[in-house]
C-alpha positions in Angstrom: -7.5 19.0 -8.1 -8.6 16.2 -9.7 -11.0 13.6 -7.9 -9.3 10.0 -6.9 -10.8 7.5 -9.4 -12.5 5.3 -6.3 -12.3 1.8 -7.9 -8.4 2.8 -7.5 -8.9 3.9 -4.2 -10.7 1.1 -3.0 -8.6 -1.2 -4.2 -5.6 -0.3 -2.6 -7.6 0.0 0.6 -8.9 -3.7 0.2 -4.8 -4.7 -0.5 -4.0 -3.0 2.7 -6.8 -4.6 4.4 -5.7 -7.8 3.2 -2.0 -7.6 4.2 -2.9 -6.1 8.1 -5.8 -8.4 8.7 -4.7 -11.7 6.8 -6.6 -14.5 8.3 -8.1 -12.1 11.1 -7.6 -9.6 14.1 -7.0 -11.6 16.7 -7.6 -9.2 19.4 -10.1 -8.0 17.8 -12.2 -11.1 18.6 -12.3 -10.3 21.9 -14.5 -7.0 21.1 -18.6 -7.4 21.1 -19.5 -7.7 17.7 -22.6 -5.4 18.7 -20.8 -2.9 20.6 -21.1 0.3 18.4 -18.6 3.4 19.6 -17.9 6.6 18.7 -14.2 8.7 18.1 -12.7 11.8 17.3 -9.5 12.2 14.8 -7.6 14.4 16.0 -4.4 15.8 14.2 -1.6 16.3 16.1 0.8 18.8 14.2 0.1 21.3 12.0 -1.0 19.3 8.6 -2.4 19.7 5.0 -5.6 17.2 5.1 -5.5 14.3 2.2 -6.4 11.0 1.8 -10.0 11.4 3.8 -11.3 8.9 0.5 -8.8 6.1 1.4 -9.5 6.3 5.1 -13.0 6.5 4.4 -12.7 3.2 2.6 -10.7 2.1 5.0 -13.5 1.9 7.7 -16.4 1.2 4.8 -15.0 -2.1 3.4 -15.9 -3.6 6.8 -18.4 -1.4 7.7 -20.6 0.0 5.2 -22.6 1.8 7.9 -20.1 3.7 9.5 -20.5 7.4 10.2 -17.5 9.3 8.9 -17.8 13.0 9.5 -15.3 15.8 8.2 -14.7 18.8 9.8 -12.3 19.9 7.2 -12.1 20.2 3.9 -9.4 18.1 1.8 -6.7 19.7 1.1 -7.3 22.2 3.4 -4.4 23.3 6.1 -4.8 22.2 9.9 -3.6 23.9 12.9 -2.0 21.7 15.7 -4.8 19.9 17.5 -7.8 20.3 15.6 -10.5 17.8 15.4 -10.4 16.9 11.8 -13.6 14.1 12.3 -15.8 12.1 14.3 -16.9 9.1 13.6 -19.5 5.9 15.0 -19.8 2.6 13.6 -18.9 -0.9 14.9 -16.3 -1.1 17.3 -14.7 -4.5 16.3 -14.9 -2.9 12.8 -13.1 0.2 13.7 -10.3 -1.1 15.9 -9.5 -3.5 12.5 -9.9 -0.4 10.1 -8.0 2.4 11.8 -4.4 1.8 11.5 -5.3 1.2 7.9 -7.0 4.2 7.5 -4.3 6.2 9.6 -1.5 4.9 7.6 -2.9 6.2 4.6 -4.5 9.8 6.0 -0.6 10.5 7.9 0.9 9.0 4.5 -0.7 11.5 2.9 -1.2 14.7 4.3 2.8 14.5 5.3 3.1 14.2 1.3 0.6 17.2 1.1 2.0 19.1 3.7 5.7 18.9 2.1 4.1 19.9 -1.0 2.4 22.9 0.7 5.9 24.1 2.2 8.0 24.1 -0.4 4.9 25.7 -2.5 5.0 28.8 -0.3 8.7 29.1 -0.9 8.0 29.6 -4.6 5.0 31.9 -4.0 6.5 34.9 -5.8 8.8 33.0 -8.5 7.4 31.2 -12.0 8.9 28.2 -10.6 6.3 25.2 -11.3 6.8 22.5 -8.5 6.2 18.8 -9.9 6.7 15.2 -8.6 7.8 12.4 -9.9 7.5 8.6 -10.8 9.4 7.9 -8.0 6.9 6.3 -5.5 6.2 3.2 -3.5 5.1 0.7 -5.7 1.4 0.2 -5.0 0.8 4.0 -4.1 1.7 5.9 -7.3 -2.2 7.6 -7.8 -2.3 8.1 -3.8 0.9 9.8 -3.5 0.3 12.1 -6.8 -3.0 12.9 -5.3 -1.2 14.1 -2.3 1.1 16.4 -4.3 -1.7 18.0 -5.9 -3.4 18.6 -2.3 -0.4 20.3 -0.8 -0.5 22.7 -4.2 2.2 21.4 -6.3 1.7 19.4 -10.1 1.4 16.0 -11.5 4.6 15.5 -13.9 3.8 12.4 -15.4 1.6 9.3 -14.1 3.7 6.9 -15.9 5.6 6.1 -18.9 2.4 5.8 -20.9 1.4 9.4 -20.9 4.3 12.0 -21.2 7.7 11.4 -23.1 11.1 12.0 -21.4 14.0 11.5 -23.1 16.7 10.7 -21.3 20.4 10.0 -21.9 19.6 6.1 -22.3 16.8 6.9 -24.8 19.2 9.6 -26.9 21.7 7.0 -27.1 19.7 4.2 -28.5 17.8 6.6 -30.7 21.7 7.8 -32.3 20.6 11.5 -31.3 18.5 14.0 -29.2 16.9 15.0 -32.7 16.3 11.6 -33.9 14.4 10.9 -31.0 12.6 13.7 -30.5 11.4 13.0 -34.2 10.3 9.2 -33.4 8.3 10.4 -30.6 6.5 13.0 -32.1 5.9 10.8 -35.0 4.8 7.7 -32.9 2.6 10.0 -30.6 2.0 13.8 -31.9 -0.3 14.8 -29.3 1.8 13.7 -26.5 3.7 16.1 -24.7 7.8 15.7 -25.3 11.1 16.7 -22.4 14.4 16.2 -22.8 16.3 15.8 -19.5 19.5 18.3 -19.4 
């Protein structure tokens, strides 16, 4: 499993951020802004764990000195109930940080997890499970990240690093073969489908 290129990470953190706080958290204000407090995350239903760097920067961009600590590993699979961290920090911090954080951890790990059950379907077949382009604008690298945490593959990040030819691309090419030639010629050391 590849490691989630942080700059990434955090930068679609800091957009999240951006979009729940906007101008600030109102209710928020009314919290100390010395009270510290500690918490437990708990998950609820059995779960594949992903997405602990995006809710780690979730609660670092406001407060660097938070204490995040895992009790699992990511990617690893969680049993109804289990207390998957603890953390302490500044309360008027974390109140402003957790949904964030939450949306992308349950995001995630319910990406993972469907990943992980289809995965044991195919436990005895050659059968390679991929994903696809197909994602929420914004969240492509998170939600490829979760696929590779619940055990399936990466197809293709985007149209710049994998050809697939499809009916559109055959047409304006004048064949499948004329195609395939212009892409092997343009790019030989790319990789090169043709959807049937």
């Amino acid at each position: 499993m590849f490691n989630p290129d942080l700059t990434k990470v955090n930068s679609s953190v800091n957009n999240a951020l951006e979009e729940d706080i906007g101008l600030g958290d109102v209710t928020g204000e009314l919290i100390d802004p010395l009270k510290f407090q500690a918490a437990e995350l708990i998950c609820r239903e059995e779960s594949v764990l992903c997405g602990s760097s995006w809710f780690d920067a979730a609660f670092k961009i406001l407060d660097p000195n938070i204490e995040i600590i895992w009790n699992q590993k990511e990617g690893s699979f969680i049993k109804k109930d289990t207390v998957i961290a603890n953390l302490n920090g500044n309360a008027k911090c974390m109140v402003a940080s957790e949904r964030t954080g939450l949306n992308f951890l349950q995001m995630m790990s319910g990406i993972a997890y469907k990943t992980y059950s289809y995965q044991q379907e195919l436990l005895d077949s050659e059968t390679v499970l991929l994903d696809t382009r197909k994602t929420i604008p914004g969240l492509r690298v998170a939600q490829k990240y979760a696929v590779l945490c619940g055990g399936g593959g990466n197809h293709r990040l985007g149209l710049f690093d994998a050809y697939l030819l499809k009916e559109n691309h055959i047409t304006a090419a004048g064949s499948i073969k004329a195609a395939v030639q212009r892409a092997r010629s343009a790019h030989p050391e790319m990789a090169v489908e043709v959807e049937v």
